[in-house]
C-alpha positions in Angstrom: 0.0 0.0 0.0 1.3 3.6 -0.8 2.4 5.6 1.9 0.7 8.5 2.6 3.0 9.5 5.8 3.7 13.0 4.3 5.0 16.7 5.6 4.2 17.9 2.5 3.7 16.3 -0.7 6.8 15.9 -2.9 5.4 14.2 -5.8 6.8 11.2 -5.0 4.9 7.8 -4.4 6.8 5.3 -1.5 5.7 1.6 -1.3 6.9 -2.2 -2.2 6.8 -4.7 -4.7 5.9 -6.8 -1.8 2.9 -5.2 -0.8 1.8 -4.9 -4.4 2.7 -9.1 -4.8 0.6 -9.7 -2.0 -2.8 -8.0 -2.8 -2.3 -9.0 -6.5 -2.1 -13.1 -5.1 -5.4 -12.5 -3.3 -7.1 -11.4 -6.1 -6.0 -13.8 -8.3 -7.3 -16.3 -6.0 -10.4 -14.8 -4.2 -10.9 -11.5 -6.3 -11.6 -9.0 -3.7 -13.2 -10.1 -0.7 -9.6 -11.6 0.6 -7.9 -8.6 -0.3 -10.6 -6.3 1.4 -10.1 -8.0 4.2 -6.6 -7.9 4.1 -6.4 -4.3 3.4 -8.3 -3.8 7.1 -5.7 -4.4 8.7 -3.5 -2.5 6.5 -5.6 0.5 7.0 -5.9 0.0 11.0 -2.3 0.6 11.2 -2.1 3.3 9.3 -5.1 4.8 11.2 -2.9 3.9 14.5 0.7 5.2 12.9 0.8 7.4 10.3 1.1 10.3 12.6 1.5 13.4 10.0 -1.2 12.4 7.7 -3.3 11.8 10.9 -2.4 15.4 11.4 -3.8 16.5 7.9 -7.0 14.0 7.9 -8.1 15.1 11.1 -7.8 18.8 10.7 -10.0 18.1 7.2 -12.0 16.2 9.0 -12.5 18.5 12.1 -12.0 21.8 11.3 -13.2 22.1 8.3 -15.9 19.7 7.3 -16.5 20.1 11.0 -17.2 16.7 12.6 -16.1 16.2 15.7 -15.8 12.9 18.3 -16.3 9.4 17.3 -17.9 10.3 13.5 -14.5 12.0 12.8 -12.4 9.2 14.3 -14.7 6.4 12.1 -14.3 9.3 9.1 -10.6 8.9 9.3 -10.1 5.2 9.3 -12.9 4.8 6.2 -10.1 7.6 4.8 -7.6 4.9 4.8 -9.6 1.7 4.1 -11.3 3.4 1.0 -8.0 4.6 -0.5 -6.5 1.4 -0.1 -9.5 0.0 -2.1 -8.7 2.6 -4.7 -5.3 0.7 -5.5 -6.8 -2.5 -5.5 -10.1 -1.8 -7.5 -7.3 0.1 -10.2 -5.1 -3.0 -10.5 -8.5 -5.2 -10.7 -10.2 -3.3 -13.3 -6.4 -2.8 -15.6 -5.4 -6.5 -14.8 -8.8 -7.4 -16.1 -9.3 -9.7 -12.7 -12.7 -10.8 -12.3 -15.2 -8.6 -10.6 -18.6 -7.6 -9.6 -18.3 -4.0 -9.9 -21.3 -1.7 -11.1 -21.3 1.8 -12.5 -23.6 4.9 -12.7 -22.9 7.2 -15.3 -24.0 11.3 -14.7 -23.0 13.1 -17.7 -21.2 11.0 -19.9 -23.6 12.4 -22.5 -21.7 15.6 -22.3 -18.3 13.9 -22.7 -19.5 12.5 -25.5 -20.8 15.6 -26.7 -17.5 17.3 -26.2 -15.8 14.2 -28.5 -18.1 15.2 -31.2 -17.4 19.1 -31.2 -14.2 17.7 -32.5 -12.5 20.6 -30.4 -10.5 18.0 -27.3 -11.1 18.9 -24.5 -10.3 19.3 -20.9 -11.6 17.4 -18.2 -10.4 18.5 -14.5 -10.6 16.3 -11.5 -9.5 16.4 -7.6 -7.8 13.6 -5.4 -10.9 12.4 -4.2 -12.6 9.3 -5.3 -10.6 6.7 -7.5 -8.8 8.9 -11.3 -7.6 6.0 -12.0 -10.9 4.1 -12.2 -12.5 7.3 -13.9 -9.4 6.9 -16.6 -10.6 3.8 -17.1 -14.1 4.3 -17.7 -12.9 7.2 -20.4 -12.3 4.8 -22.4 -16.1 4.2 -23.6 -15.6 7.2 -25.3 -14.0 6.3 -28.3 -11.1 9.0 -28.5 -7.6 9.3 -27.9 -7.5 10.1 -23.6 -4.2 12.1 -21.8 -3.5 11.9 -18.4 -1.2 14.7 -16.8 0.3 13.4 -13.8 3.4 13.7 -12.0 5.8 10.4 -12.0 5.9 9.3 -8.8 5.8 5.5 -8.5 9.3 4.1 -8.1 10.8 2.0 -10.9 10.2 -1.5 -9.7 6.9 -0.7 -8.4 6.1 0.8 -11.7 7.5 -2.3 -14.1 5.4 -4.8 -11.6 2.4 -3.3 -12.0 2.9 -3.2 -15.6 3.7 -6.8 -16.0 0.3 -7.3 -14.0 -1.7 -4.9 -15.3 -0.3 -4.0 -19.2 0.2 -0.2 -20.1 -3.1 2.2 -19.1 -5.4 2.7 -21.6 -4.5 6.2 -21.4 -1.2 7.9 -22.8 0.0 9.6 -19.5 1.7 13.4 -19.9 4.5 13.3 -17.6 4.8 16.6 -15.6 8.4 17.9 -15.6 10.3 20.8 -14.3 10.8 21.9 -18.1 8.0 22.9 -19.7 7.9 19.9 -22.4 4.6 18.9 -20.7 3.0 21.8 -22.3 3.8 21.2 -25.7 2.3 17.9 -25.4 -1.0 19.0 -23.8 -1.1 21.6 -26.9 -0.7 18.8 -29.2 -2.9 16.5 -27.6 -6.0 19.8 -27.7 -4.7 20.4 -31.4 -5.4 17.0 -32.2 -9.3 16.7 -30.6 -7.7 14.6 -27.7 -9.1 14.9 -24.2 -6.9 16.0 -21.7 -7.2 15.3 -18.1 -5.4 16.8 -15.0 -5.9 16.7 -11.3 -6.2 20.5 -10.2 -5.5 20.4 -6.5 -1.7 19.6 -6.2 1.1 20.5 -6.9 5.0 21.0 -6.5 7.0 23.2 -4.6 8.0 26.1 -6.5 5.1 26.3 -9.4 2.8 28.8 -9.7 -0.5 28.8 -7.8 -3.7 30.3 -7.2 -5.3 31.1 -3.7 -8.2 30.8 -3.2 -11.2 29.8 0.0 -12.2 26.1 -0.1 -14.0 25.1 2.9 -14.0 27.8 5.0 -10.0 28.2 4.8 -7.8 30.0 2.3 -5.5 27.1 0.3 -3.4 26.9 -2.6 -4.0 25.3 -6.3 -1.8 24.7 -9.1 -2.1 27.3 -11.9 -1.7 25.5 -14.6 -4.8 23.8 -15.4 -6.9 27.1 -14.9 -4.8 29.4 -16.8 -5.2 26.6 -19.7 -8.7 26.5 -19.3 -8.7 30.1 -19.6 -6.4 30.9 -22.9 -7.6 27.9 -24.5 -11.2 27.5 -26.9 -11.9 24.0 -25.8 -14.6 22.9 -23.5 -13.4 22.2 -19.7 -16.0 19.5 -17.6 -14.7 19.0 -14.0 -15.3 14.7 -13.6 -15.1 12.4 -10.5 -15.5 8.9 -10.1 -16.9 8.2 -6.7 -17.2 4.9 -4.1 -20.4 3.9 -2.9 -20.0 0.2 -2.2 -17.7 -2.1 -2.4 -19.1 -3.0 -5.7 -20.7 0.0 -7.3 -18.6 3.2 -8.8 -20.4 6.7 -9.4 -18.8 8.6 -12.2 -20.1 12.6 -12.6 -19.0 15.3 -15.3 -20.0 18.6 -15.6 -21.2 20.1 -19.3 -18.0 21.2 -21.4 -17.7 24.7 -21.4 -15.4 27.1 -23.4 -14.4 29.9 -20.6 -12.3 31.7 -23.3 -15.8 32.5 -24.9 -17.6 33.2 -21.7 -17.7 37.1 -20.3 -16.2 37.7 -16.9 -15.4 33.8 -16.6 -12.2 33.5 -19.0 -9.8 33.9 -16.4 -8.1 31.2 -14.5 -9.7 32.7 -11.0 -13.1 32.4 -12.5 -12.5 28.6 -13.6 -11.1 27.5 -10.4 -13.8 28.9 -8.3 -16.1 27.1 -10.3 -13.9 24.0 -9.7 -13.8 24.2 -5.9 -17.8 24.6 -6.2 -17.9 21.2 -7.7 -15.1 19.6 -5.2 -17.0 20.7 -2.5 -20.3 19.6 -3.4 -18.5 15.8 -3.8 -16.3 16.1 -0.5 -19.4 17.0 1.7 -20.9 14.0 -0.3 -18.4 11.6 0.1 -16.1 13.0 3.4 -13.9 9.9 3.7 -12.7 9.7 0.0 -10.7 12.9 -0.1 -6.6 11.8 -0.3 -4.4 14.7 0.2 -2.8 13.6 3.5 -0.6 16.4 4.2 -1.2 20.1 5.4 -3.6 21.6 2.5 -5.0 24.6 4.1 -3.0 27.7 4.9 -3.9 27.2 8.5 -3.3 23.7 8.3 0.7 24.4 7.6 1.1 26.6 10.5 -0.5 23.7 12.9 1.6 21.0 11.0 5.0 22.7 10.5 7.1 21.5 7.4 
C-alpha cells in the first residue's frame, strides 16, 4: 500500500513490490473479498501510525468539514480503508481480474458531446474518489484520452504493475520541471484529444492560485486554470466516486469554453467554479478525499514542514 505519511507532498509515491505481490495473489485467487479484508488491517495501522497524515485527515475532517468525536475518528479510518481500495479496485479493473463492480454514469452524454465538437477537451478532476478508475471508464468514449500526472511511483513498483496490469489505456503526460509537458498537452487539444489533470496539487516552487475552499484559504496549481482560460476548448470537472464495495459513481459537468464566456475567461473564475464542484463531492463523500498532508493555509502553521 502507498504511503501517505507526508509533511508535505513531494510528488513522489513510497511503497513495495511486496505489498503490491501480496494484494495481487489474493485477487487472483479470491478476487476482492480476501484482499478487502486484508487491506483492514492494513488501514488500522495506518489509522494507528501514520502520525502526520493523521495530522492532515483530522484537521480536514474537524475543522473544516467540521465533525467532531467518534464520527471524525470512524471518518478517518474509512479515509484509509477506502483509498486502499482505490489501489486495488485500479489493479482489478487494468489487470482485467474478475469482478462484480457496477457503475452509474451522470454526464457522460456531455463527454461525449465534447468528443463530437471535435475541439479536445479538458476534463479536471481532484484527489478524491478513485482517477484511475475514472481513466478507465474514459475509455467508452472512443477518442484518444491524456492523463497529466506527475511520475511518482518508483521504478520496480512501476515495471510490476505493468507486468500485471499491461500499459493504461490512457497515454500519461508526464509533468516535468521543463515545460515539455505543455507542448504535449497543446498537441494532444490540437489534435481533438481529451486532456485530463488533477487541479489540487502540486509542487513546490510552481505557480499557484489562492483561493477559499471550505472555509480556509489554500493553494491550487495554476496550470490547469490558466489553460482553461487561454484555450477555446470545453473544460467539464469529472469524479469517479465509491459507494459500495461493488458500485462506482462517475459525474462530469457540461464542457464549457471559458475563453468564450464574459467575466469567466480567467483562470480565477475557472477555479472557483472548480472548488464549487469539489465541495459539493467532498461533503458527499467525506472519507474519500486523499491529500494527506497540510492543505489549508492554516493547516501548515499547525503541521509545520
Amino acid at each position: 500500500m502507498e504511503s501517505i505519511a507526508m509533511s508535505d507532498w513531494d510528488g513522489s509515491s513510497k511503497a513495495n513490490t511486496t505489498g503490491y505481490r501480496i494484494f495481487i495473489m489474493l485477487l487472483k485467487m479470491g478476487g476482492t473479498g480476501p484482499a478487502y479484508l486484508l487491506l483492514r488491517f492494513v488501514a488500522f495501522y495506518y489509522f494507528l501510525f501514520s502520525a502526520r497524515a493523521n495530522r492532515a485527515i483530522r484537521y480536514y475532517l474537524r475543522q473544516r468539514l467540521h465533525f467532531s468525536g467518534l464520527k471524525a475518528i470512524r471518518l478517518r479510518y474509512c479515509n484509509y480503508y477506502w483509498f486502499g481500495q482505490a489501489l486495488i479496485d485500479r489493479i482489478v479493473l487494468m489487470a482485467g481480474i474478475k469482478n462484480k463492480f457496477t457503475f452509474n454514469f451522470d454526464g457522460e452524454a456531455y463527454l461525449k458531446e465534447m468528443v463530437a465538437g471535435g475541439k479536445g477537451g479538458l476534463l479536471l478532476s481532484a484527489h478524491i474518489g478513485n482517477w484511475e478508475i475514472a481513466g478507465h471508464l474514459l475509455k467508452r468514449l472512443n477518442t484518444k484520452i491524456h492523463i497529466v500526472m506527475y511520475d511518482g511511483e518508483q521504478q520496480q513498483i512501476k515495471e510490476y504493475l505493468n507486468s500485471v496490469t499491461g500499459e493504461r489505456n490512457a497515454h500519461i503526460i508526464i509533468i516535468k520541471d521543463a515545460i515539455s509537458h505543455i507542448y504535449e498537452i497543446m498537441e494532444a487539444l490540437n489534435n481533438n484529444e481529451l486532456v485530463c489533470m488533477h487541479s489540487d496539487r502540486f509542487l513546490p516552487g510552481n505557480k499557484t492560485l489562492s483561493a477559499d475552499f471550505l472555509g480556509a484559504p489554500a493553494a491550487f496549481p495554476a496550470g490547469p486554470f490558466t489553460i482553461a482560460a487561454k484555450l477555446a476548448v470545453p473544460v467539464s470537472f469529472v469524479f469517479a466516486l465509491k459507494e459500495s464495495a461493488t458500485h462506482y459513481h462517475f459525474f462530469a459537468t457540461p464542457g464549457a469554453i471559458y475563453k468564450d464566456r464574459p467575466q469567466k475567461d480567467n483562470p480565477e473564475a475557472i477555479l472557483a467554479d472548480f472548488i464549487e464542484q469539489v465541495t459539493l463531492k467532498v461533503q458527499q463523500y467525506p472519507d474519500q478525499w486523499y491529500n494527506y498532508y497540510p492543505f489549508w493555509e492554516k493547516d501548515k502553521r499547525i503541521n509545520p514542514s
